[in-house]
C-alpha positions in Angstrom: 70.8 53.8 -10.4 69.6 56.8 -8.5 69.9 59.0 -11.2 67.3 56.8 -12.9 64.8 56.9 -10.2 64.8 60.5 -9.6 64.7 60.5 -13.5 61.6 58.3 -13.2 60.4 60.0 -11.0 60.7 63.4 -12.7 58.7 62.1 -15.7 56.0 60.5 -13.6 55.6 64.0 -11.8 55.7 65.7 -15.2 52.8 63.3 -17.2 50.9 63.6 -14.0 50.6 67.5 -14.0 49.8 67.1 -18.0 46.9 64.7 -17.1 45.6 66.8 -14.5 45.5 69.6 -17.0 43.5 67.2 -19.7 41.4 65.2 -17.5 38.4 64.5 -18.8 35.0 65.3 -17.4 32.4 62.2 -17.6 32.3 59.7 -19.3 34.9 58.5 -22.3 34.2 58.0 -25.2 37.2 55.9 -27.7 36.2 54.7 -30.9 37.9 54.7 -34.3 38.6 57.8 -36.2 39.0 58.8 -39.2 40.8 61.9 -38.5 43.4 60.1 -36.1 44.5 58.0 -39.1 47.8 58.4 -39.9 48.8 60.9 -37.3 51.0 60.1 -34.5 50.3 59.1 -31.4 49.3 61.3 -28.5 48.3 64.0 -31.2 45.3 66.1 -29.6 43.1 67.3 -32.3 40.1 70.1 -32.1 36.9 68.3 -31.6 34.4 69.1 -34.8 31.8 70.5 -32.7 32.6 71.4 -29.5 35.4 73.7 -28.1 35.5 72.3 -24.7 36.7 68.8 -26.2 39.1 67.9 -28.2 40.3 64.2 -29.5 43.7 62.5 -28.0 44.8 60.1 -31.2 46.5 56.7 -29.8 46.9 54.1 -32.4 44.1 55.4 -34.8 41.9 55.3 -31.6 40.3 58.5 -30.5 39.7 59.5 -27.3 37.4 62.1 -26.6 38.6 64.3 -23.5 37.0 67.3 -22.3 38.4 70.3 -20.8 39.0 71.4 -17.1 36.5 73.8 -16.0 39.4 76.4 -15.4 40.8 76.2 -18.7 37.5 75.3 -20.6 38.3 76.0 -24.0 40.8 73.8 -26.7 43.6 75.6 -28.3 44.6 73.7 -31.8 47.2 75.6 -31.8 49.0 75.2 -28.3 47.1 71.9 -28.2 46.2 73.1 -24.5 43.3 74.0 -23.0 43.2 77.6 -22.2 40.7 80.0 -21.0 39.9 82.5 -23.8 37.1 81.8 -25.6 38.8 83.1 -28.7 40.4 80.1 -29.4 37.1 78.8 -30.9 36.7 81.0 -33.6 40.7 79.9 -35.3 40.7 77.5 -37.7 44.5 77.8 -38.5 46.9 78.7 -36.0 47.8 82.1 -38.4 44.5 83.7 -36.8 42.1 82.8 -39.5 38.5 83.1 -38.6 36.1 80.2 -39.3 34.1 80.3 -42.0 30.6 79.5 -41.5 29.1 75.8 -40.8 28.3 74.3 -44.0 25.1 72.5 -44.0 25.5 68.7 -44.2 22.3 67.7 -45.0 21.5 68.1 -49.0 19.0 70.9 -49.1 15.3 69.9 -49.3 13.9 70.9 -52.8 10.1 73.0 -52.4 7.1 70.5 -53.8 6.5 70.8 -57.1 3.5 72.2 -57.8 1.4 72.1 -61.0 -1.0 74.5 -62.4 -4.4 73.7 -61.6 -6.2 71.8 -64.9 -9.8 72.8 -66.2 -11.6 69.2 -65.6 -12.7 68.4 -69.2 -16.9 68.6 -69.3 -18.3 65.8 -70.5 -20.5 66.3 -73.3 -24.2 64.1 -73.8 -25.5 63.2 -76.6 -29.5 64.4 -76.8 -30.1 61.9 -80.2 -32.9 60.2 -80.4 -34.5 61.5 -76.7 -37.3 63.2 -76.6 -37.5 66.1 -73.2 -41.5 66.4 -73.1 -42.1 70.1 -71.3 -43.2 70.8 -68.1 -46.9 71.4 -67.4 -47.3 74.6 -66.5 -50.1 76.0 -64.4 -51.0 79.2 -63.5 -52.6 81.5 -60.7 -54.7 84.0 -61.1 -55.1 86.5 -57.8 -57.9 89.0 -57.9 -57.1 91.9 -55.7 -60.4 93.3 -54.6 -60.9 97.1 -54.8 -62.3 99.1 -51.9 -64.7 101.8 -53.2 
């Protein structure tokens, strides 16, 4: 019976330290995932977007936790948070780098534009009307002479 307690003990010490190291920060946020189904539980995966997070996977759940400020930075490999900033840019625990964010968004095609058009002149038919001229009238200016 003793050896029980102090065993119970010795495991409620042990989960306590791990939770101290994971707290989260804030608020949290559980909601279903699809990258927690399927894997087992109390699996901590990288968060997508940010390396201070990462996602604790209980029962297809996800529980977004965020790292202590003295280890603020996820390790997918270690699945600890650490402090090296480094961790961020691996993608598989063999030291891969990330490749570049692929856009998400479908790309956004440039207007079309068409060639401007010559407006068609409209043509008028002069049959049968009669354009009378102008009267003209003239002025005549007499510039004197000075002898």
């Amino acid at each position: 019976m003793r050896t029980l307690v102090v065993l119970s003990m010795l495991l409620c010490a042990v989960s306590a330290f791990r939770l101290n190291e994971i707290r989260p920060l804030g608020r949290l946020n559980a909601s279903p995932r699809s990258d927690c189904l399927g894997v087992p539980n109390g699996a901590q995966l990288p968060h997508p977007v940010n390396c201070n997070q990462f996602i604790l996977c209980e029962n297809n759940i996800g529980l977004t936790l965020t790292c202590r400020s003295s280890h603020p930075h996820f390790d997918r490999c270690s699945g600890r948070c650490v402090d090296d900033i480094l961790v961020c840019m691996i993608t598989d625990c063999n030291g891969a780098p990330n490749p570049p964010p692929t856009p998400t968004d479908p790309p956004i095609d440039p207007p079309v534009t068409q060639p401007p058009t010559t407006p068609e002149i409209p043509t008028v038919s002069t049959e049968g009307v009669t354009i009378e001229p102008e009267p003209t009238t003239t002025t005549r200016f007499v510039v004197p002479t000075v002898p």
